[in-house]
C-alpha positions as CSV (number, residue, x, y, z in Angstrom):
1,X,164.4,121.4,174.9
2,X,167.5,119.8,176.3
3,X,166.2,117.3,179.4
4,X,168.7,116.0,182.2
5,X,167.6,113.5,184.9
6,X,169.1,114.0,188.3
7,X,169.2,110.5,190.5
8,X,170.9,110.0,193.7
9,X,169.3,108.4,197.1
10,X,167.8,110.9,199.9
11,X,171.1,112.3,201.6
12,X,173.3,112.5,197.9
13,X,172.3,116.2,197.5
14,X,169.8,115.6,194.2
15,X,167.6,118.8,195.3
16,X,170.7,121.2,195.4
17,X,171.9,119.7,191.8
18,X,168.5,121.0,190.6
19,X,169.4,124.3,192.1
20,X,172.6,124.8,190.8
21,X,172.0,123.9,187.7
22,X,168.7,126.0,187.5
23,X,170.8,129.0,188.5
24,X,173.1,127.9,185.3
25,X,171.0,127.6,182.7
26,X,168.4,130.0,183.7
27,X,171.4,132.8,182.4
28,X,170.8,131.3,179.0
29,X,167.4,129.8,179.0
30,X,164.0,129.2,180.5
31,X,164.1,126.3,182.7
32,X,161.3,123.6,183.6
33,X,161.8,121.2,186.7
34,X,159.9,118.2,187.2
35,X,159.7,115.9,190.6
36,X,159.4,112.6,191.1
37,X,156.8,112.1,194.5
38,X,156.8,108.8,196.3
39,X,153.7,110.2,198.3
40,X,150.5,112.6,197.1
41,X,151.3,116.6,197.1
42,X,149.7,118.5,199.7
43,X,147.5,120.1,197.1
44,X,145.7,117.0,197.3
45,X,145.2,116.9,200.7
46,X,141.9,115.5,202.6
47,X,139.3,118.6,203.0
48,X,140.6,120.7,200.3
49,X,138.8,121.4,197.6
50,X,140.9,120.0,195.0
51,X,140.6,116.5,197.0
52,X,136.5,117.2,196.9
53,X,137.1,117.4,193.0
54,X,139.2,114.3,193.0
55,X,136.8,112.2,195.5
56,X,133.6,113.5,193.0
57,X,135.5,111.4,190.2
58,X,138.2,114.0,188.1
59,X,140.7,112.3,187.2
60,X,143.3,115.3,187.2
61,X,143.1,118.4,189.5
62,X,144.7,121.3,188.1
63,X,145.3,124.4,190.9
64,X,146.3,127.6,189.7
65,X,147.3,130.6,191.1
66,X,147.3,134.2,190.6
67,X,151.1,134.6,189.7
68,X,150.6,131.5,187.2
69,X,152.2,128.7,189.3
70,X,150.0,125.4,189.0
71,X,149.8,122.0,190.7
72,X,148.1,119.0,189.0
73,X,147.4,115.8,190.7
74,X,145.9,112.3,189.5
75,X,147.5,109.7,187.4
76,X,146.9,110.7,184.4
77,X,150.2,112.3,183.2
78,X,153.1,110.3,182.9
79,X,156.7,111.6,182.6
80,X,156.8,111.5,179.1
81,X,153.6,113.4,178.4
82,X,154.6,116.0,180.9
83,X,157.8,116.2,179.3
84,X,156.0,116.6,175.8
85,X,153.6,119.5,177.7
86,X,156.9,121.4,178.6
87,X,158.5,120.6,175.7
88,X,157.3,123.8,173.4
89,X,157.8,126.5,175.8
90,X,160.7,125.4,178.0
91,X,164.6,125.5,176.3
92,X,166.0,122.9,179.6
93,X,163.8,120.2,181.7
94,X,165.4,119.0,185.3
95,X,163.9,115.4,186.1
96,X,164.4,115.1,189.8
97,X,164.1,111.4,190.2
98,X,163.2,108.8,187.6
99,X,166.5,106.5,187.5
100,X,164.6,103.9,185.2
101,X,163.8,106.5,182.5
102,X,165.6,106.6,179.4
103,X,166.7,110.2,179.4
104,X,170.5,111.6,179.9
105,X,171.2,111.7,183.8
106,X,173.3,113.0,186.4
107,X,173.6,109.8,188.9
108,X,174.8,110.7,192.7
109,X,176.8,108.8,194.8
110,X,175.9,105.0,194.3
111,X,172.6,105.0,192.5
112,X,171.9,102.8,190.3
113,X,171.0,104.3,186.8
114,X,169.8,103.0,183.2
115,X,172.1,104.9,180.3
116,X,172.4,107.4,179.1
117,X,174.4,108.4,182.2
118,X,176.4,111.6,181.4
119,X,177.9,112.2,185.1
120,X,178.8,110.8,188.1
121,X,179.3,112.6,191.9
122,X,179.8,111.8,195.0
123,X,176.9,114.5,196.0
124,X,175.1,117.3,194.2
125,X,177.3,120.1,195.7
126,X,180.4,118.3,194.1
127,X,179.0,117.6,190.8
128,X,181.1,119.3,187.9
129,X,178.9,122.2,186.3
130,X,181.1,122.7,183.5
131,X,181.3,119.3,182.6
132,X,178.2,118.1,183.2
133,X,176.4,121.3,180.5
134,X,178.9,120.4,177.9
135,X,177.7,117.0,177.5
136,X,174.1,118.0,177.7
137,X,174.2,120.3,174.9
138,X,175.9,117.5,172.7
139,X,172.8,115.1,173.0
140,X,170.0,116.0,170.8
141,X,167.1,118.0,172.0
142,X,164.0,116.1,173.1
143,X,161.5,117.3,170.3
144,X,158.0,116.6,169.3
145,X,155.3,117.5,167.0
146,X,153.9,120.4,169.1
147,X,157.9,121.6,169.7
148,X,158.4,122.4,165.6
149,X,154.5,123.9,165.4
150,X,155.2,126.7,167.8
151,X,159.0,127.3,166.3
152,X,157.7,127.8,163.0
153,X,154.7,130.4,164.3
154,X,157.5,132.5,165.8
155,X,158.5,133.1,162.3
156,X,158.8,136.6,161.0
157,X,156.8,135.5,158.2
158,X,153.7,133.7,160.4
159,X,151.4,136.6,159.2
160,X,151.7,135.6,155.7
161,X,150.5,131.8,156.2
162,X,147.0,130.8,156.1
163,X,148.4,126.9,156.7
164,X,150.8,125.4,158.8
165,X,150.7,121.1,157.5
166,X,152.4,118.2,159.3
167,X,153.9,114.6,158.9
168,X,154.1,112.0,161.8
169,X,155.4,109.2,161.2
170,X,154.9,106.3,164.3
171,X,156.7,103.1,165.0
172,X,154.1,100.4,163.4
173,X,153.5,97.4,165.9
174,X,151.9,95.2,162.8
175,X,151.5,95.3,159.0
176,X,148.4,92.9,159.8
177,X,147.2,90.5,162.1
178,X,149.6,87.4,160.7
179,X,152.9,89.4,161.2
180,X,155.1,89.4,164.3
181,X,154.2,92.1,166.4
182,X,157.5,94.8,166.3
183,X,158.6,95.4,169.6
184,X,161.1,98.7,168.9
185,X,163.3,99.9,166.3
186,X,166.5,101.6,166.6
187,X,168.0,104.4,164.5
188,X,171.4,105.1,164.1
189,X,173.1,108.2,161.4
190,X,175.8,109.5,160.2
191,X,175.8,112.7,162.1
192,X,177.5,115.2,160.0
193,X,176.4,113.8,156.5
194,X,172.8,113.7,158.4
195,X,173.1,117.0,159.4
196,X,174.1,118.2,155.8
197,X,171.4,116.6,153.9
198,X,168.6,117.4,156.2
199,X,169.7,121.9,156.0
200,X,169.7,121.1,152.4
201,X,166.4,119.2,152.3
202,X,164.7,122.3,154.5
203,X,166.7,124.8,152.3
204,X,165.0,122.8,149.1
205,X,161.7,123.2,150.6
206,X,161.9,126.5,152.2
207,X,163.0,128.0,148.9
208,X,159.4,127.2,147.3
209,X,156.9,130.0,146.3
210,X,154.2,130.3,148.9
211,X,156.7,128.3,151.5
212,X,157.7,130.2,154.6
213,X,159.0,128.1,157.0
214,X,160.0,124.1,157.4
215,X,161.0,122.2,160.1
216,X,162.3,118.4,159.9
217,X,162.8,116.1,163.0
218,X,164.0,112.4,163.1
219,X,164.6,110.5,166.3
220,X,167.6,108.3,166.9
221,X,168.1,105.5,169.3
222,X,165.6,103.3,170.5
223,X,161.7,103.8,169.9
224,X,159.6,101.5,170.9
225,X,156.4,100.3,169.2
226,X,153.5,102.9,168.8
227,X,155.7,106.0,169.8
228,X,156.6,108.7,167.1
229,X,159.8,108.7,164.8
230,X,159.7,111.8,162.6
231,X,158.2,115.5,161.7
232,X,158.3,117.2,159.5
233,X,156.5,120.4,160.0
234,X,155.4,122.9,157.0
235,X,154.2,127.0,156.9
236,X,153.1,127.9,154.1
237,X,150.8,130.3,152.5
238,X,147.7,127.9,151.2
239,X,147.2,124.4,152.2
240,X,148.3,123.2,148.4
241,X,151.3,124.7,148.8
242,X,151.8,123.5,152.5
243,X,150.6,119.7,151.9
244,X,153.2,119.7,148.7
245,X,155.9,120.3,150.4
246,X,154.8,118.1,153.7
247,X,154.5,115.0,151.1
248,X,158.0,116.4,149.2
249,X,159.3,116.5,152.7
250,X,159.2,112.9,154.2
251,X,159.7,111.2,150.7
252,X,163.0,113.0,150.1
253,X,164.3,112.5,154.1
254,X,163.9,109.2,153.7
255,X,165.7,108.4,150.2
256,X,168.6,111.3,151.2
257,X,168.9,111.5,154.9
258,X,171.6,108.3,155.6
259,X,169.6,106.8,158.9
260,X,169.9,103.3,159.4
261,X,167.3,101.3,161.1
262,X,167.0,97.9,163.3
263,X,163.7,96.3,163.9
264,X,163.4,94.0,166.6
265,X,160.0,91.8,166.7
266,X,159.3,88.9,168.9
267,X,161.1,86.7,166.9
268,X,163.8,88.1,165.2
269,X,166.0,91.4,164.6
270,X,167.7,92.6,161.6
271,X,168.8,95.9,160.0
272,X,166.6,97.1,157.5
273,X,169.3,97.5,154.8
274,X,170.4,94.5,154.8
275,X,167.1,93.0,153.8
């Protein structure tokens, strides 16, 4: 799923952005938006029933409605976990709102925006379509675990597996409770080499007796201390077979894949290879 953050104040035009660019993509696509409220939805309202649930202690209030539409309130959902829930079934997610969060944007007239900024317009009716879906579909796709486990069940091959196995690896915020806490690391790749080794990797892998699909996932950038780095994702007929190949998998990413990484602690940072 490829996400894009529109930001602008009230009068730069951020709601007809979302429009356009729904109408866009939606030709190639499906489409999620999300919005940023300042203030409760209605759904949540004083006398309805969903505000009843909330004020008998639920923490989220889900409303659904017959043509599947749904409205949740609470606090309980932040961006990136509803980004994560849409994440598997959506192929483009429109942030409305959010100029702190680290996802590419769209930034409208003078707002202020943290990077990755991909585009800047006086308002959202001005704003360059063309230029702005070119440089979407250059940054990577926002991924997770969930993402790869539902790509490799649409498989033509799916009815064949009796196990699907997965790798997570997390950024570790300790080895123990003498070391400097790790703040974030940062990744950075040779793209095309990357690319290369990781279709050969899966290719390796996928090429296995009793192995029908494989799917391989490392983050680059910044990720901060307890968040995920990489999948890797594995269907396969038995479990043997499937935890194999899972083990196979991450080992051979890391020796073969050229990533280089930066750990930053609270009192020092340093690039991994170098040590």
């Amino acid at each position: 799923m490829q996400v894009l953050g529109i930001v602008g104040h009230s009068e730069s035009g951020k709601t007809t952005l979302v429009e356009r660019l729904t109408q866009r993509l939606s030709g190639t696509g499906r489409v999620a938006t999300v919005k940023h409220c300042t203030h409760p939805p209605d759904v949540d309202t004083a006398g309805k029933d969903t505000a009843r649930h909330r004020d008998a202690g639920a923490a989220e209030t889900v409303a659904l409605t017959d043509d599947g539409e749904w409205y949740a309130t609470g606090q309980s959902r932040t961006l990136t976990e509803t980004l994560d829930a849409l994440a598997p079934d959506y192929d483009y997610a429109l942030v409305e709102g959010y100029s702190d969060a680290a996802i590419p944007k769209v930034a409208l007239g003078d707002r202020e925006a943290t990077d990755p900024v991909l585009h800047r317009a006086s308002h959202g009716a001005d704003a360059d379509l063309d230029e702005i879906v070119t440089a979407l579909e250059e940054r990577d796709p926002y991924i997770t675990l969930e993402t790869l486990v539902a790509d490799v069940k649409r498989e033509p091959d799916e009815v064949y597996s009796g196990a699907i196995a997965t790798f997570t690896g997390r950024v570790r915020a300790q080895e123990g409770p003498e070391d400097p806490p790790t703040e974030l690391l940062e990744f950075e790749r040779y793209d095309e080499v990357a690319a290369e080794k990781m279709a050969a990797l899966r290719r390796d892998l996928e090429a296995r007796d009793g192995v029908y699909a494989v799917r391989l996932h490392h983050k680059t950038g910044v990720v901060e201390a307890g968040e995920d780095i990489v999948f890797v994702v594995v269907l396969a007929g038995h479990r043997g077979e499937a935890f194999r190949a899972v083990e196979d998998g991450i080992n051979r990413l890391k020796e073969e894949v050229p990533l280089f990484k930066k750990e930053v602690t609270v009192d020092e940072e340093f690039w991994a290879h170098e040590r």
